[in-house]
C-alpha positions as CSV (number, residue, x, y, z in Angstrom):
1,X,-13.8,-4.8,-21.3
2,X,-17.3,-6.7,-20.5
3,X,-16.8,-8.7,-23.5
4,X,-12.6,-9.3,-23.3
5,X,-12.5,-9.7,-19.3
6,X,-16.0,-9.8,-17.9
7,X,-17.4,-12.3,-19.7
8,X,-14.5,-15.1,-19.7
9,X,-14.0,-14.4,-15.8
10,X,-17.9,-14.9,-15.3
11,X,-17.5,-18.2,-17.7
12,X,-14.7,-19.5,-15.2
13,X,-16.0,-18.5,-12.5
14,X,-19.3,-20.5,-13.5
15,X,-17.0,-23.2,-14.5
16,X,-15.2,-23.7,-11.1
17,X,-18.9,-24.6,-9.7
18,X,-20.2,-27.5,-11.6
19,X,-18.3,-31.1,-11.4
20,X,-16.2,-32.5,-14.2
21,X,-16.9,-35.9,-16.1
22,X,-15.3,-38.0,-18.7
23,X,-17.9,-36.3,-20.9
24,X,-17.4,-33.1,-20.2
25,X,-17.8,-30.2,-17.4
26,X,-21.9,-31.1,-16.0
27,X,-23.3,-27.6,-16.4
28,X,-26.7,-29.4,-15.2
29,X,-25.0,-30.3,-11.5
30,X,-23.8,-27.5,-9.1
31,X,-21.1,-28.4,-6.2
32,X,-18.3,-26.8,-4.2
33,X,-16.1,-29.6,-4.3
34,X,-13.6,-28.1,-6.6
35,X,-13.1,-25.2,-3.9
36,X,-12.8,-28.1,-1.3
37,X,-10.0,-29.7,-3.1
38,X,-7.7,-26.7,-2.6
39,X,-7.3,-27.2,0.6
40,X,-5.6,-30.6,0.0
41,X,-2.2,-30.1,1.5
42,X,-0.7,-30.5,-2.5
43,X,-2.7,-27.5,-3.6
44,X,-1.7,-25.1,-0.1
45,X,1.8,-26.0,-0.6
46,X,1.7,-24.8,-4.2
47,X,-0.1,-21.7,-3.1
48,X,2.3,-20.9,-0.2
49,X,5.5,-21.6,-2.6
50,X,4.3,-18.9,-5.0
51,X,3.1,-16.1,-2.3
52,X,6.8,-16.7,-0.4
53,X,8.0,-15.9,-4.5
54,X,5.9,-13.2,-5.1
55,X,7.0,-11.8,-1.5
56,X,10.6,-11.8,-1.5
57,X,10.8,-10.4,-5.3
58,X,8.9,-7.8,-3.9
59,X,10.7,-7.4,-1.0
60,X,14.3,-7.0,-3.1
61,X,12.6,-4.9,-5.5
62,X,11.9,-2.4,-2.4
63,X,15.2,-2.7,-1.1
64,X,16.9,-1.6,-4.4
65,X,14.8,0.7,-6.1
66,X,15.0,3.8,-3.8
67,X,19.0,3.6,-4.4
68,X,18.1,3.6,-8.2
69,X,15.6,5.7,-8.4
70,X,17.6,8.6,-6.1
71,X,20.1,8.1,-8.3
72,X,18.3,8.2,-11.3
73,X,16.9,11.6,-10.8
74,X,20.4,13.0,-10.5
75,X,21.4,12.7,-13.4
76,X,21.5,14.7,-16.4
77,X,18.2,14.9,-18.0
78,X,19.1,13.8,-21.3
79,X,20.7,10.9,-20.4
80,X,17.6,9.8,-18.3
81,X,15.5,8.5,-21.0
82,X,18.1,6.3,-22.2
83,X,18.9,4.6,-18.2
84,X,15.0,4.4,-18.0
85,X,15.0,2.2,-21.1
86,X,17.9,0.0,-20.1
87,X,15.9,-1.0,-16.8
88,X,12.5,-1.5,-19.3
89,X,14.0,-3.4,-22.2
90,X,14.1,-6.6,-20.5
91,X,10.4,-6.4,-20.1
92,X,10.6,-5.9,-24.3
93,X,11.7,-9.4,-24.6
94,X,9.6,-12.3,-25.0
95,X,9.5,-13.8,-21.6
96,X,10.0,-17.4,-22.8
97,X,12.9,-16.1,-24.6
98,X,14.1,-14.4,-21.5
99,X,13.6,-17.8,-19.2
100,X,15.6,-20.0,-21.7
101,X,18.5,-17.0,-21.7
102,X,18.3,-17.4,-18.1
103,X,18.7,-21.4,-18.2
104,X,21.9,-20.7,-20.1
105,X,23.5,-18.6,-17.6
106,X,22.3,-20.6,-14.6
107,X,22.7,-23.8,-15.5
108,X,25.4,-26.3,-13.7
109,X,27.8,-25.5,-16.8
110,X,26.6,-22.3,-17.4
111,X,28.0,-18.8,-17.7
112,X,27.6,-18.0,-14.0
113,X,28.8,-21.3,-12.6
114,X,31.8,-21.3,-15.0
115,X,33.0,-18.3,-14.1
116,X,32.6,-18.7,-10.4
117,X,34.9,-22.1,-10.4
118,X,37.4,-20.4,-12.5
119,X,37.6,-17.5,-9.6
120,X,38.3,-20.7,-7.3
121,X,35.2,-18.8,-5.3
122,X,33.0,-22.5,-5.4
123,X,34.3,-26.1,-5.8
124,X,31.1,-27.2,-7.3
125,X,28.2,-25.8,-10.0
126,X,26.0,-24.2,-7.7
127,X,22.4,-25.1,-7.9
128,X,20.3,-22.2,-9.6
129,X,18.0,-23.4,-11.5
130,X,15.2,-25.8,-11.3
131,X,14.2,-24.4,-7.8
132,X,13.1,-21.2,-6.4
133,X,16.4,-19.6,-6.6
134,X,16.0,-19.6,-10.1
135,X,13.2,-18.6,-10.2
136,X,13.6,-15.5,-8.0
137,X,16.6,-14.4,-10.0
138,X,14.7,-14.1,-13.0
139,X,11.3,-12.4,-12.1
140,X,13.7,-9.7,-10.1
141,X,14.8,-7.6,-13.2
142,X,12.2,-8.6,-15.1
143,X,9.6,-6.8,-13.2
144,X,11.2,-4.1,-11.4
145,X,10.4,-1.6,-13.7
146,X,6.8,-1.4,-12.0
147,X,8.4,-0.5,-9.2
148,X,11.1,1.6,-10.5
149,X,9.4,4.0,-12.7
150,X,6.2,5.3,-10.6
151,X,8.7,5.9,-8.0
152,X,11.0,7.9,-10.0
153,X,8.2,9.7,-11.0
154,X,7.6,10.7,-7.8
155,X,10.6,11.5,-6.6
156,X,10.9,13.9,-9.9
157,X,7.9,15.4,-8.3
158,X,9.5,16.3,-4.9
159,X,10.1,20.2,-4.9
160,X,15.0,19.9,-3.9
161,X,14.1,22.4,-1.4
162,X,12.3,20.6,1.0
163,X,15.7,18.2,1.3
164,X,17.3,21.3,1.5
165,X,15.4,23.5,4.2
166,X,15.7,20.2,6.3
167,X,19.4,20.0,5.6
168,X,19.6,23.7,6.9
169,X,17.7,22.4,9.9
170,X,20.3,20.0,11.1
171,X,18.4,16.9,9.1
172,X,20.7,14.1,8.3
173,X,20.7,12.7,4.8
174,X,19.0,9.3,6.4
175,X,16.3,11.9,7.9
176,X,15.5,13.6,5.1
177,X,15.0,10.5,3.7
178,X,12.8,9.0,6.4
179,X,10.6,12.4,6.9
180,X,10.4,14.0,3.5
181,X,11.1,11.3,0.9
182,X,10.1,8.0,2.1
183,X,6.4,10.0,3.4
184,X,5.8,12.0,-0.2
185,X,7.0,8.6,-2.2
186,X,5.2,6.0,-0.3
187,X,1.6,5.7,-2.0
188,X,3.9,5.6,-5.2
189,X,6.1,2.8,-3.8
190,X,2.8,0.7,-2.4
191,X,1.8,0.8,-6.1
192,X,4.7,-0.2,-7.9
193,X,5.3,-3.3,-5.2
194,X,0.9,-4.1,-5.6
195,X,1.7,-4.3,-9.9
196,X,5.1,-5.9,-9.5
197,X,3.4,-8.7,-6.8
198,X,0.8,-9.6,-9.3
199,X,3.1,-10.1,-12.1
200,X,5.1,-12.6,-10.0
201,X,1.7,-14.2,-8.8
202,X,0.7,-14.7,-12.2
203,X,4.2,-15.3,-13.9
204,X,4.6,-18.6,-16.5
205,X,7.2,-18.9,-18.7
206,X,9.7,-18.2,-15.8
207,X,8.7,-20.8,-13.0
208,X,7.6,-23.6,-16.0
209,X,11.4,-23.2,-17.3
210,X,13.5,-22.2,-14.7
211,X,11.7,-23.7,-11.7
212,X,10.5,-27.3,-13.4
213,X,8.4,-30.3,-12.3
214,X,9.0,-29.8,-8.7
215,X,8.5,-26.0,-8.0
216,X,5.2,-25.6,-9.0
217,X,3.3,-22.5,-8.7
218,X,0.0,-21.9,-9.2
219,X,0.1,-20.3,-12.7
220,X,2.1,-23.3,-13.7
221,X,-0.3,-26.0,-12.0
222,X,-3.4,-24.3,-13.6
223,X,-2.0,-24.8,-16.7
224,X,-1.3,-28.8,-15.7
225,X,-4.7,-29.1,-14.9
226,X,-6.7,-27.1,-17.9
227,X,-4.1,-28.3,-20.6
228,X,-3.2,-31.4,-19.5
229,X,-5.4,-33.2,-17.1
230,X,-8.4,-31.1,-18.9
231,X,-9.7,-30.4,-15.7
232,X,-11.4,-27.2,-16.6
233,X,-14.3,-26.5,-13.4
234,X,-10.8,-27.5,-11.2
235,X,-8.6,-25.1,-13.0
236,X,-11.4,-22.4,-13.0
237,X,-11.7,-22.8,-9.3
238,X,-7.5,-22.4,-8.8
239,X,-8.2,-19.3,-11.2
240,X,-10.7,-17.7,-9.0
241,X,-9.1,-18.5,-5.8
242,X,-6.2,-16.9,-7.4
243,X,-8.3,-13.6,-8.3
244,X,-9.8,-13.2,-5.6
245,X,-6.7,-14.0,-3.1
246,X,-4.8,-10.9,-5.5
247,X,-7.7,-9.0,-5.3
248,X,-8.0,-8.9,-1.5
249,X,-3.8,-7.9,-1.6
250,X,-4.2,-5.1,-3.8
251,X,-7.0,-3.6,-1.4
252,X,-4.8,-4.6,1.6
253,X,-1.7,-2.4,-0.6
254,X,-4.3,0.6,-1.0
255,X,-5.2,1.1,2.9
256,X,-1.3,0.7,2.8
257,X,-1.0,3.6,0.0
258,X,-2.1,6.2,2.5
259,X,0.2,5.5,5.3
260,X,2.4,8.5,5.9
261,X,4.4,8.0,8.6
């Protein structure tokens, strides 16, 4: 870990502090200035694209999984393992391979957009792609799993007769839900949504094919600059800004983790 994580974070994060020259990063100089540039109204706007991303796949992964994962532990138990690995294989395949499978479906003469102008339901290829629409739709399944299966684990957990003994008690299925599954389930849930939002923080392949030139994000623009502009103290500063604003959500999701009401 010191030597695979530790050290190359440490490196960047000594990177981001000294200026870049035509000759190279100036290891002698020390500045700040490549923190100061990301508040240029460029850089925020890049940053604010991929948390309002990140957010609302989140926010539809919470929506659906509880239906899926209730259902999901009602069925046989044989036939779990195999509904389990039909919601993980997509995260088995390559996820540039994914992205371009994607661009095929939700292109303007695509599989999608075909099929809705030969149900007469649009009179025009609808624009999915190269914006963040596309780019929603395909970090939604890709990612739910980390949602899905640390819930279903703990709903597994949940002992039927508490659902039961507040049935008997005049409990409504939406109140058993809301006082016995959503309290038990809910540092469970607050983990699976903390994994699956840094994923889509720190997703490539997907927003670099499916969201193009003009819907950066910020995995996608620290590439641009440490690839391509060879900006590297610049794109070590976007890659600690980025660690440390993740960091400071995963320790605002585990004071969530313990809410139980």
């Amino acid at each position: 870990m010191a030597l695979a994580y530790v050290w190359p974070l440490w490196q960047a994060a000594l990177n981001s502090l000294h200026p870049n020259t035509p000759q190279g990063i100036d290891a002698a100089s020390w500045t700040l200035a490549n923190f100061t540039r990301l508040s240029d109204p460029l850089y925020t706007d890049v940053l604010v694209r991929t948390l309002r991303i990140s957010l609302t796949v989140s926010l539809i992964a919470a929506l659906v999984v509880y239906p899926v994962a209730l259902r999901l532990t009602r069925i046989a138990p044989r036939w779990q393992p195999w509904v389990i690995l039909a919601f993980v294989s997509p995260f088995l395949v390559n996820t540039v391979v994914k992205s371009f499978g994607w661009s095929l479906l939700l292109r303007g003469n695509g599989l999608i957009n075909t099929a809705l102008q030969a149900l007469h339901l649009t009179d025009a290829p609808l624009r999915l792609m190269l914006n963040e629409t596309g780019i929603i739709i395909a970090l939604v399944p890709g990612h739910f799993m980390f949602v899905l299966l640390p819930l279903w684990s703990a709903i597994a957990g949940i002992d039927p007769a508490l659902g039961w003994a507040a049935g008997t008690l005049g409990a409504r299925r939406w109140q058993v839900f809301r006082h016995v599954i959503l309290p038990l389930t809910w540092p469970a849930l607050v983990t699976g949504l903390v994994i699956n939002f840094i994923m889509n923080m720190t997703a490539f392949a997907a927003p670099a094919i499916l969201g193009g030139a003009r819907t950066l994000v910020v995995s996608v623009l620290a590439y641009q600059v440490n690839l391509q502009q060879l900006d590297w103290p610049f794109g070590s500063a976007i890659a600690v800004a980025l660690l440390v604003f993740t960091l400071a959500l995963v320790g605002i999701g585990q004071k969530l983790a313990v809410w139980r009401r």
